[in-house]
C-alpha positions in Angstrom: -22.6 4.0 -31.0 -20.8 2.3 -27.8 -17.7 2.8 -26.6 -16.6 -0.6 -27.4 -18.0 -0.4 -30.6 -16.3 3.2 -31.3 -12.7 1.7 -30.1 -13.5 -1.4 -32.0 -14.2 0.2 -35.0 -10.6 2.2 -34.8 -7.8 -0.5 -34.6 -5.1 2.5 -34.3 -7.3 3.2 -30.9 -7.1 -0.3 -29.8 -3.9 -0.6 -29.9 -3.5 2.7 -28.5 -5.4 1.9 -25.9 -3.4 -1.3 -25.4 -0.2 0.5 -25.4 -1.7 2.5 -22.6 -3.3 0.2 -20.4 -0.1 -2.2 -20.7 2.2 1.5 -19.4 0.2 1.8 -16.2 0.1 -1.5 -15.2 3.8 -1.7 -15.5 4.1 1.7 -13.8 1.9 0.1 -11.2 3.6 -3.2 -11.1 7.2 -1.5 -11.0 6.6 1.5 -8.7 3.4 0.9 -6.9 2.3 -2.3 -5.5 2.9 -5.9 -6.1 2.2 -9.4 -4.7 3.2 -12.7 -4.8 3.0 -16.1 -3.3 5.5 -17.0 -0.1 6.9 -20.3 0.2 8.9 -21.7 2.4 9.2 -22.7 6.2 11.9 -19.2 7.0 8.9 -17.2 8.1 6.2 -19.0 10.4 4.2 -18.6 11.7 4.1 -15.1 10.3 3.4 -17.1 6.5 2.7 -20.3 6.0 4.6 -22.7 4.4 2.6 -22.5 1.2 -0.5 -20.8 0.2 0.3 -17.2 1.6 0.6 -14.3 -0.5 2.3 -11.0 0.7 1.3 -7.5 -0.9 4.4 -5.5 -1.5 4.3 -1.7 -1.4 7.4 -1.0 -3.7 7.4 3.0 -2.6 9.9 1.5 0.1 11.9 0.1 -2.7 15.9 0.6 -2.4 15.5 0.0 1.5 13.6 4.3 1.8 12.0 4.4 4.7 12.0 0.9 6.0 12.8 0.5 10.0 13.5 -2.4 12.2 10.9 -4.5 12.6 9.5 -3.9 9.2 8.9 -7.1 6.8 10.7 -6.8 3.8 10.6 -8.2 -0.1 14.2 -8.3 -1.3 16.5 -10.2 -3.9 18.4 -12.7 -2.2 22.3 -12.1 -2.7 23.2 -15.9 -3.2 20.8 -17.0 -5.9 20.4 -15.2 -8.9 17.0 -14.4 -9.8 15.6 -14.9 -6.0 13.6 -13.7 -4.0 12.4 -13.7 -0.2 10.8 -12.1 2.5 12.4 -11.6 6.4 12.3 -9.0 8.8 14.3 -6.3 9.4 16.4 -6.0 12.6 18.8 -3.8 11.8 19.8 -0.9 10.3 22.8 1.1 9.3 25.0 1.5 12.4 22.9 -0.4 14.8 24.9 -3.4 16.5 23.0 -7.3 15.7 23.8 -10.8 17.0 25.3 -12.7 14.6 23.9 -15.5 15.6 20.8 -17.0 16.9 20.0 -16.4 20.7 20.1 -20.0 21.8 23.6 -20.3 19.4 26.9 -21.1 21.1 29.1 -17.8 20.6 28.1 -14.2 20.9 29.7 -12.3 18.7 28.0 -9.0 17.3 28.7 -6.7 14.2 27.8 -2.9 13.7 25.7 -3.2 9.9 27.6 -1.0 7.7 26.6 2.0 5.6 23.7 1.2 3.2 22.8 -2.4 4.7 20.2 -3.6 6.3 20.7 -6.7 8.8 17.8 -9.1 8.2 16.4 -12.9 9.5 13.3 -14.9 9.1 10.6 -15.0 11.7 11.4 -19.2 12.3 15.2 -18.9 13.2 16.1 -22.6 12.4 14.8 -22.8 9.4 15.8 -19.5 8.0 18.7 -18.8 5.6 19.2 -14.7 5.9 21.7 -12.2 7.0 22.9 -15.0 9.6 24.6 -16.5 6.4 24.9 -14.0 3.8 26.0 -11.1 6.0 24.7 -7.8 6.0 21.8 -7.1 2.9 22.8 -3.8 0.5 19.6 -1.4 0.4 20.1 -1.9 -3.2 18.5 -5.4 -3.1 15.0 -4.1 -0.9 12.2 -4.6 -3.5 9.6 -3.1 -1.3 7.7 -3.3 2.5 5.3 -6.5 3.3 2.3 -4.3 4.0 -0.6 -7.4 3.9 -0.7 -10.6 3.6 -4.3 -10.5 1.2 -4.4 -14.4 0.6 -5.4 -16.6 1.4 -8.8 -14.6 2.6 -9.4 -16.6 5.9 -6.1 -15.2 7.2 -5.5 -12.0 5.7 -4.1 -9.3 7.8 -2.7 -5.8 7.3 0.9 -5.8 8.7 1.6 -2.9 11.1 5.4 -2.4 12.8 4.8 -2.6 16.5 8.2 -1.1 16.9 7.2 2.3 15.0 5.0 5.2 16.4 2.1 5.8 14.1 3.1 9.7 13.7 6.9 8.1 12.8 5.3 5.5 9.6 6.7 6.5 6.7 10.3 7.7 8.2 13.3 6.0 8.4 15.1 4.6 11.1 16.2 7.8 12.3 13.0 9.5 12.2 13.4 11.6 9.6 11.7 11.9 6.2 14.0 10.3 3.7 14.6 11.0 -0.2 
C-alpha cells in the first residue's frame, strides 16, 4: 500500500495531517520567513515601483538585532493595517536629521528608547520617520534579507555598514535577547 493511499484511506490521518502541515506553515510564516510584493516609488532604486518582492527574515522581528543601515519590514504607525519597507538610520540614542539634506532647516533629534529612526531610499517620495517621528521597535516585523523576485534582479541584501563577525548583533555590538 502507498503512502497516499494509507493516509487516504484514514480520514482521522488526513486531517491530522492537515492540522499539522497548516501549524508549521504558520510557525514558519509567523516566526520564520516571509515575503511579499513592494509597491511604491519610497524606495528606488533599491525596489521598483512595482513588481519587486522582498523576503523577510522575521527572527529580527520587534526591532532584535537590526542596525543602521539594515532594510526593515514594519507596520506603518498612520494607517491601520499597513505595511512598508525603509531603511534604518538610526537607533536608540543616536542623533538623526530631521529633515532631508537638501531641506531648509537643520534641526536634529536624539531617537528615544525603544525607536528606531527610519526613511526610504528615494527621499522625495518617501513618507517615513521624516513625518511620523521616531518608529517603536514594537512595530519592526522583520529584516529585508533578499529581494527573490522578480528573478532577473534578485539580490541578497548585505548591511555595508556592519562587520561580518558583528551580523546578527545589535547596534551596540552585542548579542541581544
Amino acid at each position: 500500500m502507498s503512502p497516499a493511499s494509507a493516509v487516504a484511506g484514514h480520514p482521522f490521518r488526513l486531517v491530522l495531517s492537515t492540522i499539522k502541515t497548516m501549524f508549521a506553515a504558520h510557525v514558519f510564516w509567523e516566526y520564520g520567513y516571509s515575503w511579499g510584493p513592494t509597491a511604491g516609488a519610497s524606495m528606488l532604486p533599491t525596489f521598483d515601483i512595482q513588481g519587486d518582492y522582498a523576503l523577510v527574515d522575521k527572527r529580527y522581528r520587534l526591532g532584535r538585532n537590526i542596525a543602521v543601515g539594515d532594510l526593515v519590514n514594519y507596520r506603518i504607525p498612520i494607517f491601520k493595517n499597513s505595511e512598508g519597507v525603509k531603511r534604518v538610520i538610526g537607533m536608540p540614542g543616536d542623533y538623526v536629521l530631521v529633515n532631508s539634506p537638501d531641506a531648509p532647516g537643520d534641526m536634529m533629534i536624539q531617537v528615544p528608547k525603544g525607536h528606531c529612526w527610519i526613511v526610504g531610499d528615494n527621499l522625495e517620495f518617501s513618507r517615513d520617520s521624516r513625518h511620523f517621528g521616531p518608529v517603536p521597535l514594537g512595530l519592526i516585523e522583520g529584516k529585508v534579507v533578499a529581494k527573490p523576485m522578480p528573478w532577473s534582479s534578485r539580490q541578497i541584501f548585505r548591511n555595508a555598514l556592519v562587520k561580518p563577525e558583528d551580523e546578527g548583533r545589535g547596534a551596540n555590538g552585542k548579542d541581544q535577547p
